[in-house]
C-alpha positions as CSV (number, residue, x, y, z in Angstrom):
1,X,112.0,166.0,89.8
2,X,109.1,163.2,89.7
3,X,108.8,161.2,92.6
4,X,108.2,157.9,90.6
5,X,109.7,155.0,89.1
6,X,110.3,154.5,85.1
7,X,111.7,152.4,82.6
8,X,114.6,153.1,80.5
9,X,114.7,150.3,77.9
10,X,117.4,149.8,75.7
11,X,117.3,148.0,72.1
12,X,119.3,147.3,69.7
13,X,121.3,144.7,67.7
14,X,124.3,142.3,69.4
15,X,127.6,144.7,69.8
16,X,125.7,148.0,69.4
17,X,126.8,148.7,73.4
18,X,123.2,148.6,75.1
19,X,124.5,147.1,78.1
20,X,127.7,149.1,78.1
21,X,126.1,152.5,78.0
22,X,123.2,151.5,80.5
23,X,125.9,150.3,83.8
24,X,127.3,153.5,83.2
25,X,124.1,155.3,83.6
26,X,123.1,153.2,86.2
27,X,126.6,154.0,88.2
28,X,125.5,158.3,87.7
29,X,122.0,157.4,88.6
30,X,123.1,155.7,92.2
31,X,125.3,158.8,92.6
32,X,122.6,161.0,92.2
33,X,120.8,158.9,94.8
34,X,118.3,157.5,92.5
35,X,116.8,154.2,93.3
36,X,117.9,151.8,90.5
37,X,117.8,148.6,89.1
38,X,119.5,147.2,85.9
39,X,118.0,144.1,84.1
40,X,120.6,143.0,81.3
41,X,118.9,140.1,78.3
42,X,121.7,137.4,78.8
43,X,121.7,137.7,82.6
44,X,117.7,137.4,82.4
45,X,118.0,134.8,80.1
46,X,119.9,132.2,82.7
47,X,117.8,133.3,85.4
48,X,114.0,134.5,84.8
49,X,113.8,133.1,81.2
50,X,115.5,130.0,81.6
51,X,114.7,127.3,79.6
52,X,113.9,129.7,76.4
53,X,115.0,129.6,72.8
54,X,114.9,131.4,70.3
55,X,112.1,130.7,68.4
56,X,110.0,134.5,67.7
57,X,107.6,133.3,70.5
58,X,110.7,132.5,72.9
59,X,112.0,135.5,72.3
60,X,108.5,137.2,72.7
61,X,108.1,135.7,76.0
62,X,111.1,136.6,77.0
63,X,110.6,140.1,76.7
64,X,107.5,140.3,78.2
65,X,109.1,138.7,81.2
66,X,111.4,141.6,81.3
67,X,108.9,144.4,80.7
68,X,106.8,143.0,83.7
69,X,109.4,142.9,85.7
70,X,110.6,146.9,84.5
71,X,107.1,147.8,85.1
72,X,106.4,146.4,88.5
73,X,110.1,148.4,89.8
74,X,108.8,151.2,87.9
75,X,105.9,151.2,90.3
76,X,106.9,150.6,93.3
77,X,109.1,154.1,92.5
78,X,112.3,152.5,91.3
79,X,114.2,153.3,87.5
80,X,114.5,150.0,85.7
81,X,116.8,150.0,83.0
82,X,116.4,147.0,80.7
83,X,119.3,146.3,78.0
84,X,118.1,143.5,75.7
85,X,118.0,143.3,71.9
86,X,114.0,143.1,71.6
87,X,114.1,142.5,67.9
88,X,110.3,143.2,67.6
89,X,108.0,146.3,67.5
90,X,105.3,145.0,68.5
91,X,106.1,143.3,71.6
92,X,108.3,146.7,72.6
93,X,104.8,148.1,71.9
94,X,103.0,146.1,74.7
95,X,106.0,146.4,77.1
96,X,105.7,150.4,76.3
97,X,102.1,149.9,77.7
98,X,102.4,148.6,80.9
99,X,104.2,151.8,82.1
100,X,103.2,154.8,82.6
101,X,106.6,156.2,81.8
102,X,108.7,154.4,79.1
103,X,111.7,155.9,77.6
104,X,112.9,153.9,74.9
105,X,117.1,154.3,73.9
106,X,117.5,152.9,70.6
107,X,121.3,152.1,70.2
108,X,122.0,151.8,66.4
109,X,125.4,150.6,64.3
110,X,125.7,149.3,60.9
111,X,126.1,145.4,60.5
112,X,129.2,146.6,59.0
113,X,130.6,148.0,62.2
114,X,128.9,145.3,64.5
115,X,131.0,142.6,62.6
116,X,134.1,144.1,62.8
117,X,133.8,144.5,66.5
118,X,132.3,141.2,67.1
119,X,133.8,141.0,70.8
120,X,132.0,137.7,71.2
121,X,132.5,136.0,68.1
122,X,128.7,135.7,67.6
123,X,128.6,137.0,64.3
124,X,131.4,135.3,62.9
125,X,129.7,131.9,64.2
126,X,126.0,132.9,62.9
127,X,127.6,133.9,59.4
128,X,129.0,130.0,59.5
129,X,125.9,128.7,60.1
130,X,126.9,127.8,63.8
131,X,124.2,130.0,65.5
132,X,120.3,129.6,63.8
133,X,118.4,132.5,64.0
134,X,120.5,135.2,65.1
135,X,119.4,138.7,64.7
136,X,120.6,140.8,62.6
137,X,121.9,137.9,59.7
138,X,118.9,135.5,59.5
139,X,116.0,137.0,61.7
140,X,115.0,140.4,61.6
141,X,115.6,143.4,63.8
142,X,112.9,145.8,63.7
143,X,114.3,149.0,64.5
144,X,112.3,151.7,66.6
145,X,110.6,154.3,64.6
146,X,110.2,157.2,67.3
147,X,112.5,156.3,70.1
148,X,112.8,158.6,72.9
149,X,116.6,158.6,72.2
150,X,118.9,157.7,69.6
151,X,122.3,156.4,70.1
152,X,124.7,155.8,67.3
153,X,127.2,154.4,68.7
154,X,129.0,154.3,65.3
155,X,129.6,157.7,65.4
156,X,129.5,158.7,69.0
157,X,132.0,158.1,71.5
158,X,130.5,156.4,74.9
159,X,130.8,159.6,76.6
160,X,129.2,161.9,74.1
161,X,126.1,159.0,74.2
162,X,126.3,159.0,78.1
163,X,125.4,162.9,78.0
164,X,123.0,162.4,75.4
165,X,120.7,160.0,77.7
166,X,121.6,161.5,80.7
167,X,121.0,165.2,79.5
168,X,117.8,163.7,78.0
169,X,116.4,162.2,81.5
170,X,117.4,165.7,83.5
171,X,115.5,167.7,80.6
172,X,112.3,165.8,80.9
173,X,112.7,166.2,85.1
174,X,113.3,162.0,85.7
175,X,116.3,162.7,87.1
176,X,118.0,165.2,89.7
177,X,120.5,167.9,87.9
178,X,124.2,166.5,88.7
179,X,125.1,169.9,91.9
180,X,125.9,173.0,90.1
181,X,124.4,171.8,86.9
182,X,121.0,173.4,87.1
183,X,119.6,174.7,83.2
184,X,117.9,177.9,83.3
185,X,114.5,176.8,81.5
186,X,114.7,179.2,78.2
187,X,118.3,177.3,77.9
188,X,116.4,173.6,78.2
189,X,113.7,175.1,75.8
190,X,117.0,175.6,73.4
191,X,118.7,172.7,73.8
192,X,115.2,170.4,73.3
193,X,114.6,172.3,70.6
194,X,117.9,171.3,68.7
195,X,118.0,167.6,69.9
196,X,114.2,167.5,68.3
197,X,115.7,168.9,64.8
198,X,118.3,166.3,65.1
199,X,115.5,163.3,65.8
200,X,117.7,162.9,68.8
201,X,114.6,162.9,70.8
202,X,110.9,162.7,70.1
C-alpha cells in the first residue's frame, strides 16, 4: 500500500448523497487503520468559509479553501475526503493540481430523482424563487468528464456504491485489503478491466 496521504473528492449536485457515501467510507477507512479526515461543504461553509455567498467567485473561493486544506492533510500523509457540490470544472481542475494524488467520485442523479427526494426542501424553495442561484435550477453544474469513479446513485443502492469506491481505492493500492480479502493480481487486472468498459473508472 502507499505510505502517503490523498484526496478523495466528492462532487455532485444537492441530494445526489456525496456526504452520505463518504462518512461511510470514512467509518471503513478508520477500521482499516487509515489516517482520515472528512471535510463536508456546509460544515466548511460555517466554519472556514464563513462569510461567503454564493456568487460564482464565492463559491470559487470556497472551494479552493477546501482543496488547500485536502492537499495540505494529503501531505502531511493523511486521506482527505472532501464532499461539496463544486459546481465548476475549472476550479476542480486547480484543486486536482495541488495534489499529487486526486481521486475524483462523481456522484450523479437526474434532477428528476433529486426533486423527488428533496430531504431538505431546497429544491422545492429554489423552484419558488426562495433560494437565488441554486445549482442545478438556475446556475450550472458542470459535471466531471473523466472522474476517477462514477456513482449513480439513481441506480445503485448505497452499498453497491460503497464497494464501488472502496474496491476502487484497494485496486489502485491507496488502501489496505479489508483481512482475508487479498485479489490475486490477474483477478484485479480482470476486474479493472471491466469497470474501465463500464467508464466506472478512468
Amino acid at each position: 500500500m502507499a505510505n502517503q496521504g490523498f484526496t478523495l473528492w466528492f462532487t455532485g449536485l444537492s441530494g445526489a448523497g456525496k456526504t452520505t457515501l463518504a462518512k461511510r467510507i470514512q467509518r471503513i477507512l478508520v477500521t482499516r487503520g487509515v489516517n482520515v479526515e472528512m471535510l463536508d461543504g456546509d460544515v466548511v461553509r460555517t466554519n472556514l468559509s464563513k462569510g461567503l455567498g454564493f456568487s460564482k467567485e464565492d463559491r470559487d473561493t470556497n472551494i479552493r479553501r477546501i482543496g488547500f486544506v485536502a492537499s495540505l492533510l494529503a501531505r502531511n500523509d493523511t486521506v482527505c475526503i472532501a464532499a461539496a457540490i463544486s459546481p465548476y470544472r475549472e476550479v476542480r481542475r486547480e484543486v486536482r493540481e495541488l495534489h499529487q494524488t486526486f481521486i475524483e467520485v462523481y456522484t450523479h442523479a437526474s434532477l428528476d430523482e433529486l426533486e423527488s427526494r428533496d430531504v431538505k426542501g431546497l429544491y422545492k424553495k429554489a423552484r419558488a424563487g426562495e433560494i437565488k442561484g441554486f445549482t442545478g435550477v438556475d446556475d450550472p453544474y458542470e459535471a466531471p468528464e473523466n472522474p476517477e469513479v462514477f456513482i449513480d446513485s439513481e441506480k445503485e443502492s448505497i452499498d453497491e456504491s460503497l464497494d464501488k469506491v472502496i474496491r476502487y481505492l484497494e485496486l489502485k493500492g491507496h488502501i489496505p485489503a479489508a483481512p482475508g480479502e487479498d485479489i490475486p493480481a490477474d483477478e484485479e487486472e480482470k476486474i479493472l478491466g471491466r469497470l474501465k468498459e463500464l467508464d466506472f473508472i478512468s
